[in-house]
N, C-alpha and C positions, 0 to 999 in steps of 0.2 A: 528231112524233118528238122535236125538241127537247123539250119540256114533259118528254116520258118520261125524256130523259135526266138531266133533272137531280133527279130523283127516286132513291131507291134500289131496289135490284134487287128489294126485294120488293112493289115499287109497281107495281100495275095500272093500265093505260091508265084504271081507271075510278075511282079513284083521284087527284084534281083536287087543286090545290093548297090549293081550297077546304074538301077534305074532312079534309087536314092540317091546317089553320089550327082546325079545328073540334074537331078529334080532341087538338088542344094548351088550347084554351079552359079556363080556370081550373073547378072546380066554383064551384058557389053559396057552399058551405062547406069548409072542413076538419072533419076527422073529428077525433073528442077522442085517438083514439092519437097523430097526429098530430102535435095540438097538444101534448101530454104529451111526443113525442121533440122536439118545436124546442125545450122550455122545458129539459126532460134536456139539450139539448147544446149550450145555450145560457152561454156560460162568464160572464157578467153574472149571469145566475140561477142559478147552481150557486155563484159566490163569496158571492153574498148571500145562499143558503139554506146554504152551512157558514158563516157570522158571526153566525147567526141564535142567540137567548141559549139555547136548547135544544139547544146543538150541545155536546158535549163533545172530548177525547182519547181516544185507547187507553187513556191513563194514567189521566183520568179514572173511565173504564169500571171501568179493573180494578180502582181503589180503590171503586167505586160495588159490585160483587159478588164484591169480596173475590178476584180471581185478577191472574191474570200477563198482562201484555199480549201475550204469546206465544199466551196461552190466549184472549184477545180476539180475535186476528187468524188463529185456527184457527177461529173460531166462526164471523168473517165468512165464509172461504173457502169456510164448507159452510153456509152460510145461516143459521146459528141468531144470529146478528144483521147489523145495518145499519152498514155501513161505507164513509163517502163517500169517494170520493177527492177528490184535492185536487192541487194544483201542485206543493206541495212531498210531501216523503216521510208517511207515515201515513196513518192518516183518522180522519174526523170522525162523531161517531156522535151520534143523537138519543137523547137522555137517557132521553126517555116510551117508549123499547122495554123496558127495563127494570124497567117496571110488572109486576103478575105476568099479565094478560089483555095484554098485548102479548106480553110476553116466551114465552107458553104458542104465542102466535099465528104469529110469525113463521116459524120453521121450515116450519108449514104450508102458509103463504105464499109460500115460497120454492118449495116442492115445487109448488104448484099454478102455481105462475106458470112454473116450468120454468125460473128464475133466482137465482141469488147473488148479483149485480150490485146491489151499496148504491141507486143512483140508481134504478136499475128499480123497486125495493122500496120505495121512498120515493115516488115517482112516483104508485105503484099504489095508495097507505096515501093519501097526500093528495091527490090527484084527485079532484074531486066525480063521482058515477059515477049514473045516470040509476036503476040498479037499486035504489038508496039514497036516490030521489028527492031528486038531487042536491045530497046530502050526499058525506063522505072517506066511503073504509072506515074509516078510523080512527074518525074522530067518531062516524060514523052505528050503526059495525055493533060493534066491539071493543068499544071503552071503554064501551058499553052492554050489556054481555056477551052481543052476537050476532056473535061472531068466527066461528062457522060457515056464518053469510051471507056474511061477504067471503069467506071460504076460497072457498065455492061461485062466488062471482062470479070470485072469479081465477081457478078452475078453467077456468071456461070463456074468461076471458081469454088464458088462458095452452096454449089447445088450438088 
């Protein structure tokens, strides 16, 4: 009866403290989603990938295709671009989305991934991904203009 008590209520007599200790045991691996949210919210590797020389401004941006940074930071909020956040106010965008096979892609991207979230989107582009015989989507699948592979693959990431 002690033993049982110090267990929680939905702990069977059969139920050992053995069977806890077991049930917490680390896997063998982490899984690549995983690893892809520690590295997302990892504030070391989020400041090193916005200083990174591919990183631009808003302001940047909207001198790069000719619009308003109003019209930049409408685009991020409905996915048709990549808009990192940062610490301080704005974000940071990666320049090579405004290729014209990225820039075609992204929105796609956004919809199949079921996200607008700059880091999520970034995440998914540069993660080496097994489907891609672990290559990015970016490298492997876009910029060799099979952006309708990644689309698919995020499809089903994003289900």
């Amino acid at each position: 009866m002690k033993d049982t008590a110090l267990h929680s209520s939905s702990t069977t007599p059969r139920n050992s403290a053995r069977t806890r200790r077991t049930a917490l045991k680390p896997d063998a691996y982490v899984p690549a989603s995983t690893v892809r949210d520690l590295l997302a919210h990892s504030l070391d590797a989020r400041r090193e990938r916005l200083g990174a020389a591919d990183m631009i401004s808003t302001d940047d941006a909207a001198r790069t295709v000719d619009a308003t940074r109003v019209t930049i930071n409408a685009w991020i909020a409905k996915g048709r671009a990549i808009g990192l956040t940062q610490t301080k106010r704005g974000f940071r965008m990666p320049r090579w989305q405004f290729e014209p096979a990225m820039w075609a892609a992204i929105p796609k991207l956004s919809a199949a991934l079921g996200t607008t979230e700059g880091w999520a989107l970034l995440s998914f582009l540069e993660s080496p991904h097994g489907a891609l015989e672990g290559l990015t989507p970016r490298a492997r699948a876009i910029e060799q203009g099979r952006a309708d592979q990644a689309i698919s693959i995020a499809e089903h990431e994003g289900n």
